[in-house]
C-alpha positions in Angstrom: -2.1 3.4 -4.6 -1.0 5.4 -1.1 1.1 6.2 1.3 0.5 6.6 4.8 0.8 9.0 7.7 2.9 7.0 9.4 5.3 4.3 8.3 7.0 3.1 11.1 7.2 -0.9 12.1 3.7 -0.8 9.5 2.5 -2.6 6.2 3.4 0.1 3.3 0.5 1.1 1.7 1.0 1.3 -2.1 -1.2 2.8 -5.1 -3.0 -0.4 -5.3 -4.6 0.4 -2.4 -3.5 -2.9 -0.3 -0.7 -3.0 2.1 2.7 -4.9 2.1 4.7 -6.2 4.1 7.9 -8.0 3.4 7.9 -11.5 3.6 9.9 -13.7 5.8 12.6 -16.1 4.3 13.0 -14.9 0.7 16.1 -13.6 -0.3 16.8 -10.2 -2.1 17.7 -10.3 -5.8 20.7 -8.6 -8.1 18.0 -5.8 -9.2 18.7 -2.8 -7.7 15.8 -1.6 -5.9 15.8 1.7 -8.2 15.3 -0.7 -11.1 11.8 -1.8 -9.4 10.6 1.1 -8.1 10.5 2.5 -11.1 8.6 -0.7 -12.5 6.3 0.1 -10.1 5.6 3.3 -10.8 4.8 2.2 -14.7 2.6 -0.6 -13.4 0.1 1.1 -11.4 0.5 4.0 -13.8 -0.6 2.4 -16.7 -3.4 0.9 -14.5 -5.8 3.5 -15.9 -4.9 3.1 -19.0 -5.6 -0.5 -19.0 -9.2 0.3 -17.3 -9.7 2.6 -20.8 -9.1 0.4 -22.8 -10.9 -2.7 -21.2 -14.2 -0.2 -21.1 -14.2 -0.8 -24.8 -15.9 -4.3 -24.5 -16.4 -4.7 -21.2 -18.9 -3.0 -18.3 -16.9 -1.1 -15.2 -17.9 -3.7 -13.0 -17.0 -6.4 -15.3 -13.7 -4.7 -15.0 -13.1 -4.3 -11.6 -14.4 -8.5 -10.8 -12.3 -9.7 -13.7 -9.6 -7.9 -11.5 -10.0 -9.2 -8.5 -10.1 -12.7 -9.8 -7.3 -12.4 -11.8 -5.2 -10.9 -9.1 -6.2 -13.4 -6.0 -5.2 -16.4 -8.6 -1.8 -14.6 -8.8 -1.4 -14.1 -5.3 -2.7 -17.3 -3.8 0.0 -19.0 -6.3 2.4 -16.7 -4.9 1.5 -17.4 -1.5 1.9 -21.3 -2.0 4.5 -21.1 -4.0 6.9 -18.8 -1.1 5.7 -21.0 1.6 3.3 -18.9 3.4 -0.6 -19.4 4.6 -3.6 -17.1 5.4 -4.5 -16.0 8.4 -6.6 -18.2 10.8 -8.2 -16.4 13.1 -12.0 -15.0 12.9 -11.5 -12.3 14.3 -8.1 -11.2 11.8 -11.0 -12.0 8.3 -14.0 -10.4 10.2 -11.6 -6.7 10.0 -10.1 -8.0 6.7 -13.6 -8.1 5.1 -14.4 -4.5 6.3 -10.8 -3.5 4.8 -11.3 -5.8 1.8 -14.5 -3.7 0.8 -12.6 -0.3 0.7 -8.9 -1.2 -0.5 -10.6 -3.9 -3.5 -14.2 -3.9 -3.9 -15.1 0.0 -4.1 -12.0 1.2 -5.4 -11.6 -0.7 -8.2 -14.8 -0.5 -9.2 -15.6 3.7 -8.6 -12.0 3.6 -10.4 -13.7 1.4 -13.7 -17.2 3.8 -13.2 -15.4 6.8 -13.1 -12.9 6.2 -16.6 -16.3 5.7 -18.0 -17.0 9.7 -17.9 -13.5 10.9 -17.6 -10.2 10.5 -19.1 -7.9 7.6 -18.0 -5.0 10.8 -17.0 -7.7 12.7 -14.7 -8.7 9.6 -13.2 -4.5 9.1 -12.3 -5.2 12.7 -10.8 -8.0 11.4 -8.8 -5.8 8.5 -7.7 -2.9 11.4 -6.0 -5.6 12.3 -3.1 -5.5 9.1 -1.3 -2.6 10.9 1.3 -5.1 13.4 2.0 -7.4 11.2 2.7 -5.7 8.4 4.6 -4.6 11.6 7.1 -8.2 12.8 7.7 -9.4 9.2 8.3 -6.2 8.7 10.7 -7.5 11.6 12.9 -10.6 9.5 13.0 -9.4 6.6 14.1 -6.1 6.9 15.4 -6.8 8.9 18.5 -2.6 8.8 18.9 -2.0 11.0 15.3 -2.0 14.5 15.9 -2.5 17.5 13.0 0.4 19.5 12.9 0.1 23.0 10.9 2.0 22.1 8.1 0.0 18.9 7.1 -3.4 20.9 7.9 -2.1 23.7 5.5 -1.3 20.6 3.3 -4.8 19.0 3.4 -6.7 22.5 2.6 -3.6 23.5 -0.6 -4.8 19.8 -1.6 -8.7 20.7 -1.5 -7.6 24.0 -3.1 -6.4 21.8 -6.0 -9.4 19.5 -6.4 -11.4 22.8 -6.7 -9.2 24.3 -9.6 -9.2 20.8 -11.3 -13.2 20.6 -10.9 -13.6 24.9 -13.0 -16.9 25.5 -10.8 -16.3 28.9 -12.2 -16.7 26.8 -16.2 -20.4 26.4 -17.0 -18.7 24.3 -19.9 -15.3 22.2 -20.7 -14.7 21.8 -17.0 -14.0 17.2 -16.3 -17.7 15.4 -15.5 -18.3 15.9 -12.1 -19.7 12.6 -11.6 -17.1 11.2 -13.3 -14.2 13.1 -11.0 -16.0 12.6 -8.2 -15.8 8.9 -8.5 -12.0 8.3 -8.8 -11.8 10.7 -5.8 -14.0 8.5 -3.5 -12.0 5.5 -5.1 -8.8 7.2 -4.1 -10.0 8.2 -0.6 -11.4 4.5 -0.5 -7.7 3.9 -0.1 -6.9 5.7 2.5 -9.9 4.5 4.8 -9.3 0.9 4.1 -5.3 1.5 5.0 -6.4 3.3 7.9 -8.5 0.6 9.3 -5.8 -1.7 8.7 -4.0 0.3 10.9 -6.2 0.7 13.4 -7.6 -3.5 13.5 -4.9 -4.7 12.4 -1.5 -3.2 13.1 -0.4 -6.3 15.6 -1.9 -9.0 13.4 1.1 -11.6 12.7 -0.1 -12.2 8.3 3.6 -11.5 7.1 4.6 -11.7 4.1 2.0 -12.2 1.2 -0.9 -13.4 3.9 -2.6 -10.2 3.7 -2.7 -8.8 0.4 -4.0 -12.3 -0.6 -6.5 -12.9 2.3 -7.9 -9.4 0.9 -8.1 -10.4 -2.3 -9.6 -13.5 -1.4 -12.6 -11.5 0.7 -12.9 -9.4 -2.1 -13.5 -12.1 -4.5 -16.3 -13.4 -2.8 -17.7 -9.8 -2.2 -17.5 -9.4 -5.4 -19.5 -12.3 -7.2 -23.2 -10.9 -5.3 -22.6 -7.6 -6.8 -21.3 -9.1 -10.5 -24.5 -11.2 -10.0 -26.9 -8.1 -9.3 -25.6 -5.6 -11.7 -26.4 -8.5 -14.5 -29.9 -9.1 -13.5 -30.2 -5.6 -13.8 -29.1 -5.7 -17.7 -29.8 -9.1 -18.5 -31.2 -7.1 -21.7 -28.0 -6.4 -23.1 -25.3 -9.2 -21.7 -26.6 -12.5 -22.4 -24.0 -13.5 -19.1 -22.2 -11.7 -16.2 -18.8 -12.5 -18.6 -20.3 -11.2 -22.0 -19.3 -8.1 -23.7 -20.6 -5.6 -25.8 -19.4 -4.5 -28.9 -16.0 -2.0 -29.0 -17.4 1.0 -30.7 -13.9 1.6 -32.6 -14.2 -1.2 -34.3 -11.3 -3.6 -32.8 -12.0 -6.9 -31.2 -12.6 -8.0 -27.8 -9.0 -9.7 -27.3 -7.0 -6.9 -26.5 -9.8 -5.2 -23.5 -9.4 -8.5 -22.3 -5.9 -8.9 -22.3 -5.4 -5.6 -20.7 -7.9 -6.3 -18.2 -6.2 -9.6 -17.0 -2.9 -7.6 -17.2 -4.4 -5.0 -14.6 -4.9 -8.2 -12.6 -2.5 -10.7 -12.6 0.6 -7.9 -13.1 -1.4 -5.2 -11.5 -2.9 -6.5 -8.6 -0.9 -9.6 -8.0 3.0 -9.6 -9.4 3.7 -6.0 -8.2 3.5 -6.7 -4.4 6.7 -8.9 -5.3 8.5 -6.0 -6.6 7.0 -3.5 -3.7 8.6 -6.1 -1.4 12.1 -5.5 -2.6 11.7 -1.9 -2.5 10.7 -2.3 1.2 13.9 -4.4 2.1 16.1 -2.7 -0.1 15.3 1.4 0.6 12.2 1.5 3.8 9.0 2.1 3.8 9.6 5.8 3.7 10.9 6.1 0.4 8.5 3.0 -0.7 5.8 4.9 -0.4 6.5 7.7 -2.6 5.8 5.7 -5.9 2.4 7.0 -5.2 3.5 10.5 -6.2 4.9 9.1 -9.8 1.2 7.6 -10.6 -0.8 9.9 -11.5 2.4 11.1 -13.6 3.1 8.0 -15.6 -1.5 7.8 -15.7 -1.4 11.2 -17.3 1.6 11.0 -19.8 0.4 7.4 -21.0 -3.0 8.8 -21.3 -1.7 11.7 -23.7 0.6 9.9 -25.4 -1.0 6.3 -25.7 -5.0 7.2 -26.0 -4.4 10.6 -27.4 -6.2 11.8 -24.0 -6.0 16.0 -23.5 -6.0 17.7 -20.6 -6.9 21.7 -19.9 -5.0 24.1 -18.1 -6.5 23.3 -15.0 -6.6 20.2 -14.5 -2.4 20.2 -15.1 -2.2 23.5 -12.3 -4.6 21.3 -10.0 -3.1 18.2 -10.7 0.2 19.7 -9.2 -1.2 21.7 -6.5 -2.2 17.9 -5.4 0.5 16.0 -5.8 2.6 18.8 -3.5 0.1 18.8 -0.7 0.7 14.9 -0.8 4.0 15.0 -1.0 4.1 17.3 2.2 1.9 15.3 4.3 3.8 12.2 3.6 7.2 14.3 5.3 8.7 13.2 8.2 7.2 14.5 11.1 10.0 17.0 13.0 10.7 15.9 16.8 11.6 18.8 19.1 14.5 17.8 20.8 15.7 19.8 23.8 19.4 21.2 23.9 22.4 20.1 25.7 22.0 22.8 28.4 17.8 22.4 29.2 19.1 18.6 29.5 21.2 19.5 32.7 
């Protein structure tokens, strides 16, 4: 899920939280690029609403590893299948491991945690601060982005909006703090992973599918230690790391499951095929604004699907957000000097 503060001759960072890039030697399709965009934005839309609905029979961490799995099976298929390899070098996996814990690992899982306490259309509204955060960690640690006025006015209107979403004036209705607080690590998860991929690995040679799927391979194994240590710790209740519990409306265990290996194998796996295309076909600018039509599609799927509601607030908040991220992800203006200074 993001995009960046800068997209030139960079990986696009998407609202899956891994970056793209397009890969060498395939050929663009008939689809217009418009067609897939807007696929995108339905796929990683509907992501929390898949998350919902898996919660019914399965734990948030179930979710999340389930997700992973399901998606580095996809891509490692893809990868073989177009030709390409994973990287090779120790030093390229040592910084994918540290990206791999903040674009897979966390975020999906604080993502899974969170829907537990909040609606599936908040958590989409949690999802729509990753720009703001990808720009603070940039000035972190990319000593060559500067803050201009307009994106710092952007960053505190976005703050301003996460505060009106939150009602700390409410002592009662306002979202679960907890809850909100833990899609908006998830989201700004995103935007220190991307930034470290930027800043580590901007001139690694992966192409094409190499490093989605190397992070989703690193994430994989990550993942099993803390599958394995969240079931000893409720070995009372799951009888294995893959049991269930029992959905508390009544319906079956097949369609959480389905929806869970949809999140991962459409999700997390076919989309960076589509995000591709979108790259070759209209740039990484206009790419990266999908990430603006998530939390959209999250909240009107979440109304209309689940029956979800959300207050005043959190739709005035919701759109103070997604303008402040639409406004840092603006072209930066270059001062150019006039014919007659030129002389």
């Amino acid at each position: 899920m993001t995009s960046t503060p800068r997209t030139t001759n960079t990986p696009v960072a998407t609202g899956s939280g891994s970056p793209t890039q397009p890969p060498a030697g395939r050929t663009t399709t008939r689809v217009p690029w418009q067609a897939k965009y807007l696929l995108l934005s339905l796929i990683w839309g509907s992501s929390f609403l898949l998350m919902k609905v898996g919660l019914r029979t399965l734990a948030p961490l179930q979710i999340s590893g389930l997700r992973i799995y399901a998606g580095t099976l996809t891509l490692l298929a893809l990868l073989t299948l177009t030709g390409g390899r994973l990287p090779r070098e120790r030093r390229t996996w040592a910084h994918l491991t540290v990206s791999s814990v903040f674009l897979t690992v966390l975020p999906f899982s604080l993502f899974a945690l969170g829907e537990e306490r909040v609606s599936s259309a908040l958590a989409g509204i949690g999802n729509a601060t990753t720009p703001i955060a990808a720009l603070f960690f940039a000035l972190l640690l990319l000593p060559s982005d500067r803050l201009s006025p307009r994106k710092l006015a952007a960053v505190l209107i976005g703050f301003v909006g996460v505060v009106v979403i939150t009602q700390p004036w409410e002592s009662s209705g306002r979202p679960d703090l907890l809850g909100f607080g833990m899609t908006l690590v998830a989201g700004a998860c995103y935007g220190l992973g991307w930034t470290y991929n930027r800043r580590y690995l901007g001139g690694a040679d992966l192409g094409g599918l190499s490093m989605p799927t190397a992070l989703l391979v690193v994430g994989s194994v990550l993942m099993a230690p803390v599958i394995l240590g969240w079931w000893a710790l409720h070995r009372d209740t799951y009888a294995a790391p893959w049991s269930g519990h029992a959905d508390p409306t009544g319906g079956g265990w097949l369609t959480p499951l389905l929806c869970v290996l949809a999140l991962g194998v459409v999700g997390t796996g076919l989309a960076y095929m589509l995000q591709f295309d979108v790259v070759r076909g209209a740039g990484a600018t206009v790419s990266t604004t999908v990430t603006y039509l998530i939390p959209v599609v999250s909240v009107v799927l979440g109304v209309l699907v689940l029956d979800e509601h959300l207050a005043w607030p959190q739709l005035l908040g919701a759109a103070i957000v997604l303008v402040s991220a639409v406004v840092i992800g603006l072209p930066t203006r270059r001062r150019t000097r006039s014919a007659g200074s030129a002389l």
